[in-house]
Each structure stands twice: as C-alpha cells, then as structure tokens.
N, CA and C of each residue as an Amber inpcrd file, in Angstrom:
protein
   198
 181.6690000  90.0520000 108.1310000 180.4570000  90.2450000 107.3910000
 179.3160000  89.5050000 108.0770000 177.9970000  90.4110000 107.8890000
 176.8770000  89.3350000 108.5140000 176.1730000  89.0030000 107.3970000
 175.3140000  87.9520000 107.9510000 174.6750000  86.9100000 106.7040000
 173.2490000  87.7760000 106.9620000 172.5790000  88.2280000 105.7940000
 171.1010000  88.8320000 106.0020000 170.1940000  87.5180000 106.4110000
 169.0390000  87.7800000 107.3370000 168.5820000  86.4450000 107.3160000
 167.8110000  86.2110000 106.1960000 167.3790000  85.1820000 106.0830000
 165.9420000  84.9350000 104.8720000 165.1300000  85.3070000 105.2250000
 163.8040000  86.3330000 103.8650000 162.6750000  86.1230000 104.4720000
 162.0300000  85.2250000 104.7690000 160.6040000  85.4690000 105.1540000
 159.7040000  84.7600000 105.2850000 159.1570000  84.2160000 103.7510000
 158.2950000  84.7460000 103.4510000 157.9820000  84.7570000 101.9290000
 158.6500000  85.4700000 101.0380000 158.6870000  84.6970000  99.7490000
 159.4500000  84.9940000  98.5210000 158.7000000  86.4790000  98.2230000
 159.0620000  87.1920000  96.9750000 158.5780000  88.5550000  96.6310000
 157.3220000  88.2550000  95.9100000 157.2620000  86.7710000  95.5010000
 156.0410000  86.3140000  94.3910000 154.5700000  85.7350000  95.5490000
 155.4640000  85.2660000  96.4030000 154.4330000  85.2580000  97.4550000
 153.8200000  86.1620000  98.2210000 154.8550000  86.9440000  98.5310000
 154.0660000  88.1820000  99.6530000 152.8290000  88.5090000  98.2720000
 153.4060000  88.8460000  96.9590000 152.4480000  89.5230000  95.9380000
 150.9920000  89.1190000  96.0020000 151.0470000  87.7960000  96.2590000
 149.7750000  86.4490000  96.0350000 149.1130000  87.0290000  97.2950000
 149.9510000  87.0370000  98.1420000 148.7320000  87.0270000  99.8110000
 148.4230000  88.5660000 100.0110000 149.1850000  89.5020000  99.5140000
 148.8210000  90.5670000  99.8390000 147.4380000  91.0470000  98.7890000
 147.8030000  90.7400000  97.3760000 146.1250000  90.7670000  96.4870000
 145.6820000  90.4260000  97.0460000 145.5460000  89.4210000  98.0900000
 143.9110000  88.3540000  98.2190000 143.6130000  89.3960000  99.4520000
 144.4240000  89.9290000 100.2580000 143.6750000  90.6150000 101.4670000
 142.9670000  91.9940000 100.6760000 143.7120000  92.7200000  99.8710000
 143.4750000  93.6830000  99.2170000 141.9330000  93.5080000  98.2200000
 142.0000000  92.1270000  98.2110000 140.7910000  91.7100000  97.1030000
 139.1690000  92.1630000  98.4520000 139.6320000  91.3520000  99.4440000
 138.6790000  91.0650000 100.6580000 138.3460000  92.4290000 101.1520000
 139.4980000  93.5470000 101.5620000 138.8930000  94.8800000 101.5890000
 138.1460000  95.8310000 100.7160000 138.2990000  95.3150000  99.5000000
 137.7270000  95.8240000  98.5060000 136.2000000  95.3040000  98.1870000
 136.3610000  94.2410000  98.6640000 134.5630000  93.1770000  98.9170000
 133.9530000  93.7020000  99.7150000 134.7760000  94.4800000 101.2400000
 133.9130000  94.3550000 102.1370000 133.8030000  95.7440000 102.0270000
 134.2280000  96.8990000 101.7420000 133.4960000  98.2980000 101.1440000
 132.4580000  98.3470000 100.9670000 132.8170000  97.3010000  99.8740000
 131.6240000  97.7490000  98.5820000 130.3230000  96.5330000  99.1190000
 130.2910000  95.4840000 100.0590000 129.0620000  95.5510000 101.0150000
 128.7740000  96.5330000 102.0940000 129.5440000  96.9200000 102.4530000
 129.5880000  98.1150000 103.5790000 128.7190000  99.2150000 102.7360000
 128.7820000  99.5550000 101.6600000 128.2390000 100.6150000 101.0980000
 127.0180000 100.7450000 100.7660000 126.7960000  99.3540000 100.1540000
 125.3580000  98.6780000  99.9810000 124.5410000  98.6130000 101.2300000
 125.1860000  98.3220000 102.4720000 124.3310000  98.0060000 103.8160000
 123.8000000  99.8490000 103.8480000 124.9170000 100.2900000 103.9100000
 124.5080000 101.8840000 104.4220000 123.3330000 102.6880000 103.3550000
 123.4410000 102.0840000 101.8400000 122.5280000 102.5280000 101.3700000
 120.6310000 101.8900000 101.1510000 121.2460000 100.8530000 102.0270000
 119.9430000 100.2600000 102.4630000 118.9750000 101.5940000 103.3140000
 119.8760000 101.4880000 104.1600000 119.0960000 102.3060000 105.3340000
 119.4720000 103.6360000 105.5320000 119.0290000 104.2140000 104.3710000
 119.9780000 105.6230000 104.1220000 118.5460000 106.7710000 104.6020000
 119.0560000 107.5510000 105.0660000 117.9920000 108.5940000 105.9620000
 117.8330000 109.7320000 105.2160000 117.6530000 109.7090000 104.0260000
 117.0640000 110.3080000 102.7660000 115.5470000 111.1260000 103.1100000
 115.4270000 112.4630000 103.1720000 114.5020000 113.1350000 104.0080000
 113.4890000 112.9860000 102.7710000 113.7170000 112.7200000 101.5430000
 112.8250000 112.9470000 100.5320000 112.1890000 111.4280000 100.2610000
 112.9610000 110.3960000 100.4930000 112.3620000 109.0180000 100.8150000
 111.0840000 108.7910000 101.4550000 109.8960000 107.7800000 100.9670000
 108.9920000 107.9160000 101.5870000 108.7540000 107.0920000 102.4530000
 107.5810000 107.7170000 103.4720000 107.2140000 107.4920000 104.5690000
 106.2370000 106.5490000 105.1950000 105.5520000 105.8250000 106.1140000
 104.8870000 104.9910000 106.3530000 103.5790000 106.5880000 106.8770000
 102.3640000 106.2830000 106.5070000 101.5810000 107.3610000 106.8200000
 101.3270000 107.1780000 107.8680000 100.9330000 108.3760000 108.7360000
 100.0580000 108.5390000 109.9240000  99.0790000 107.8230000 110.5610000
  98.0720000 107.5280000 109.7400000  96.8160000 107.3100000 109.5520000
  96.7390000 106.4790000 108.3220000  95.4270000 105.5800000 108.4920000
  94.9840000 104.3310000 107.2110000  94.4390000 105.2850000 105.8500000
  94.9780000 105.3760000 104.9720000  93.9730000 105.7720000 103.8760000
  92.7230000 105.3680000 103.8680000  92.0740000 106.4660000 103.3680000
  90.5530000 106.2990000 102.8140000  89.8070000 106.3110000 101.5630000
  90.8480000 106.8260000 100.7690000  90.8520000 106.7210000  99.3300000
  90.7480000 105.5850000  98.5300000  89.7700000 105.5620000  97.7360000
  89.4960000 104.3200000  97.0190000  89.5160000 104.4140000  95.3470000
  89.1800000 105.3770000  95.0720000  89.7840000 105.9060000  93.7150000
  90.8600000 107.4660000  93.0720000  91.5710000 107.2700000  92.4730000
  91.7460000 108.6980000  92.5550000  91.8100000 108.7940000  90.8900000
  91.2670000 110.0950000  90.1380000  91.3450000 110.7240000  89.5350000
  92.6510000 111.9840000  88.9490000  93.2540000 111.1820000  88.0500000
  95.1890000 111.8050000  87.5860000  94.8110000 111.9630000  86.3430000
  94.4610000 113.8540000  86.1650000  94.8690000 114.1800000  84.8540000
  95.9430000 115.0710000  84.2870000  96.4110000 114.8300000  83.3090000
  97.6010000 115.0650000  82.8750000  97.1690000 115.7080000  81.5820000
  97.4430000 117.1250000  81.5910000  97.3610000 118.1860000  81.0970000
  98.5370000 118.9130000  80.0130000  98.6010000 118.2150000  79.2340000
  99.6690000 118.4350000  78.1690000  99.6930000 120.0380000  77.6450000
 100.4460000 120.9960000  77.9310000 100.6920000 122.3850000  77.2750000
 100.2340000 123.2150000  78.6050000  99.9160000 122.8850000  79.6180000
  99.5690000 123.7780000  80.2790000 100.1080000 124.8470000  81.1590000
C-alpha cells in the first residue's frame, strides 16, 4: 500500500485563500469597468467646440401644448 501524501492546505484553508483572490478579481472588474466608463467614446457625449462662443444671452422658450 502507498501512503497518500499530505496536502498543502487543509480544505478550510484553501476555502479562506481562494475567497480572498476571488474577492480581489471581483474588485478589480468592477474598477476596470469604472476606468473604461470614464473614457467611454460615446458619439452622443459632448464635445469641446471648434471655436470660442459668442453668445452672451440666450433666450429658451418652452411652449407647453404645442
């Protein structure tokens, strides 16, 4: 008969270290996701203009029933 060797870590341990890596991929997604929606290339997002405005007042009427 052969002797199995021992593991390394117990079954309560691997449990402990494997959550905490599982915790850390799950952190770094969900900054990963946040970075990308920083700088998200959204065609409807607005734009830095061309040219300096010249507008100094503007006039917004809002026309209820029309």
């Amino acid at each position: 008969m052969s002797i199995l060797p021992q593991s390394l870590y117990s079954r309560r341990e691997l449990l402990k270290k494997s959550a905490v890596g599982f915790g850390n991929l799950a952190l770094l997604s969900m900054l990963n996701d946040e970075a990308q929606a920083a700088k998200s290339n959204d065609p409807l997002a607005p734009k830095e203009p061309h040219f300096t405005p010249r507008a100094k007042r503007v006039i917004f009427l809002f026309m209820k029933g029309g």
